[in-house]
C-alpha positions in Angstrom: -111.6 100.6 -147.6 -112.3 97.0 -148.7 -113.2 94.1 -146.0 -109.9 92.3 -147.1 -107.5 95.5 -146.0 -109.8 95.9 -142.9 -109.0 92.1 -142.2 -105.5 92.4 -142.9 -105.3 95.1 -140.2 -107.3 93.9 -137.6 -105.0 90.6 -137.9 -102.0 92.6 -137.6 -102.9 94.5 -134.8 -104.4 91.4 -133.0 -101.2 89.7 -133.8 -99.0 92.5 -132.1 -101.5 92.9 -129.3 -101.4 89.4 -128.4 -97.7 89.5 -128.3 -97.1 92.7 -126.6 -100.2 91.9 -123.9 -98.0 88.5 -123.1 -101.7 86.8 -122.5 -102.4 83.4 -121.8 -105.2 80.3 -122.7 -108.2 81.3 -120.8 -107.5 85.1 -120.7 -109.5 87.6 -122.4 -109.9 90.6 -125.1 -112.2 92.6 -124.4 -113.0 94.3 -128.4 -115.0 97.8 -128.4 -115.9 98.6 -132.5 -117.5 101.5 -134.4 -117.4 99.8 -137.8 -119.0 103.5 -138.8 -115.5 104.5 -137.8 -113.8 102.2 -139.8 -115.7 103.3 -142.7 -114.9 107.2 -142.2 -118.1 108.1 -140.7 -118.8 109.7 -136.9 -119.1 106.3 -134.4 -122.7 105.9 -134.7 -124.1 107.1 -137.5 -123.3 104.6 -140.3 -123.4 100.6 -139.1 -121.2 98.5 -141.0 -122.5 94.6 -141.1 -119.3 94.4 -143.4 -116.9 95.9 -142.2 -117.7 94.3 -138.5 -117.4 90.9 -140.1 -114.1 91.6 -141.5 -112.7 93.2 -138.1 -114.0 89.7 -136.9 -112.9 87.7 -139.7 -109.4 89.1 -138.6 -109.3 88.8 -134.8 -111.8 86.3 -133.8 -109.5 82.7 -135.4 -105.8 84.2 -133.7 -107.8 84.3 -130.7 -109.2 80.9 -130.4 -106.4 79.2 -132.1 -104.8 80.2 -128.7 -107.3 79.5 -126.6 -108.2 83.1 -125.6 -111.8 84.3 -124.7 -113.7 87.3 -127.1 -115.5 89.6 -125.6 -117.8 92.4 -127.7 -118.7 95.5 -126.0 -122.2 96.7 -127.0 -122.5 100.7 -127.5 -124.6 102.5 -125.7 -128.2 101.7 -126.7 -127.3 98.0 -124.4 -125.5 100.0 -122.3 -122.2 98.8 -122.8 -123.0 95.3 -122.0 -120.8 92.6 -123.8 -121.4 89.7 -126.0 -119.4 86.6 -124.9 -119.3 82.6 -125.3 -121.7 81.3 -122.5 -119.2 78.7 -121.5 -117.1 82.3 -120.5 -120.4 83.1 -118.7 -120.8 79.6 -116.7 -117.0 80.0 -115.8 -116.9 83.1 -114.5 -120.6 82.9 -112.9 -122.1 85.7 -114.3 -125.9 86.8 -114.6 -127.3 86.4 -118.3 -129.1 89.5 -119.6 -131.4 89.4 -122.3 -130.3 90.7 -125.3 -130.0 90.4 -129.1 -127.3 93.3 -130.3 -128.5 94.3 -133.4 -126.8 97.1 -135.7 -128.4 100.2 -134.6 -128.8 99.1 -130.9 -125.9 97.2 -129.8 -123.5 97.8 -133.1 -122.2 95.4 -136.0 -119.1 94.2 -134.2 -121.1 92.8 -131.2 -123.7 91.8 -133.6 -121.1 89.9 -135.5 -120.1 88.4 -132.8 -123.3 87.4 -131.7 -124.1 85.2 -135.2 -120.8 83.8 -135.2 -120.2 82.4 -131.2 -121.4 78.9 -130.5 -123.6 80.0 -127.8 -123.7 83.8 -127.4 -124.9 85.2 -123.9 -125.1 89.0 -123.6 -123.4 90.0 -119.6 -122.8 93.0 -118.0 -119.4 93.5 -116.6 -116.3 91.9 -117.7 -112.4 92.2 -116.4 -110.6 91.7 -119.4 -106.7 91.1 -119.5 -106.1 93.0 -122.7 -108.3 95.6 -125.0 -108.7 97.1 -128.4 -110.6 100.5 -129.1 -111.6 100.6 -132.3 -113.1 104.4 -133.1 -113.3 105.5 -129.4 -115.7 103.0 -127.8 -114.6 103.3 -124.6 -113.9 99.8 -123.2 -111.8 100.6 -120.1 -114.7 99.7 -118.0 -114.2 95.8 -119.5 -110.2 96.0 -118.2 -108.9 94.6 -115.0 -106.8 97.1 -113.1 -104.5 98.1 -113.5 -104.1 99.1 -117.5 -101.6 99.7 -118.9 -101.6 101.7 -122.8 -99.9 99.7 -125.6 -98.5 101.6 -128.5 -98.9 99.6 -131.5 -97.1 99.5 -135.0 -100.4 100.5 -136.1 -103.0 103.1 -134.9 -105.5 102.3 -136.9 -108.4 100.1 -138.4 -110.1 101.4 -141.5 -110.4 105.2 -140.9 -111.3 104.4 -136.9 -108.3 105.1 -134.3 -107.5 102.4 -132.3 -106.1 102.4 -128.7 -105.0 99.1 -127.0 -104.7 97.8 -123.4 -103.4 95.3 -121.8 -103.2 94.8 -117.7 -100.8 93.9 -114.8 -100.9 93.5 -111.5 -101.4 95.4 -109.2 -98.7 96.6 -107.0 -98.6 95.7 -103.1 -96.3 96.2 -99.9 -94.4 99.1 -99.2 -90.8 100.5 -99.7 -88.9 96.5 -99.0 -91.1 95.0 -101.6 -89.8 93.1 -104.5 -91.9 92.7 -108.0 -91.6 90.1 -110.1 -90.2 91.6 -113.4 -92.4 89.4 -115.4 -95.6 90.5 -114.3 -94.6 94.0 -115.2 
């Protein structure tokens, strides 16, 4: 698949995401990739530089352009950790680790990501709002509870499945409690 149809689709789905999630200016997406996935090969085995930057190209300007935070979840070699804007860090008062993701320890997406942020800073743990699983990746860790599955137009990026996420509130009181339908 070319970088411009993986674009395309990881526009669309961000697009649906963002409307089905119902998020807000200073939430965040927490984005788990396997650009070998994308490409039609078995998540980590074949690093995609380009395909990663097209997933980016894609998701990365809807976000901002509504004031919504990136986060990159790192595969397993950085154990997970995510790749975020260090003003995200600073706000939410999280430790700095030190790490550089690179391709074949830390993936393409969150190395992407990395190049491209302002002023990257590599954390641990993250509660994200909303999700996308790009290949199997994992990222529920990254989501605040309670998540909730969102089935989107589209299921995948590329040749790589892709599950989304967003989350609600968690439920409280007993059997005279009211909800508030929006929060739903």
């Amino acid at each position: 698949m070319k970088p411009d149809e993986i674009r395309t689709q990881a526009a669309a789905v961000t697009e649906e995401l963002l409307t089905q999630a119902r998020l807000e200016a200073g939430d965040i997406v927490v984005v788990g990739c396997s650009s070998s996935e994308v490409t039609g090969s078995r998540i980590g085995t074949a690093s995609s530089t380009e395909a990663a930057e097209a997933i980016l190209d894609g998701i990365y300007p809807l976000l901002t352009k509504r004031g919504i935070w990136l986060a990159a979840q790192c595969c397993e070699h950085l154990n997970r950790a995510l790749i975020i804007e260090n003003e995200l860090r600073r706000i939410l008062r999280l430790p700095r680790l030190n790490a550089v993701p690179q391709p074949k320890a830390g993936g393409s997406f969150a190395s992407a990501c990395y190049r491209r942020f302002q002023e990257p800073a590599a954390v641990e743990h993250i509660q994200a709002q909303a999700g996308m699983d790009i290949g199997g990746t994992l990222i529920g860790m990254h989501l605040q509870e309670v998540a909730v599955p969102l089935r989107l137009s589209q299921n995948h990026i590329g040749d790589a499945i892709l599950l989304c996420a967003r989350t609600r509130p968690k439920f409280t009181g007993g059997s005279r409690a009211v909800y508030d339908e929006k929060l739903l």
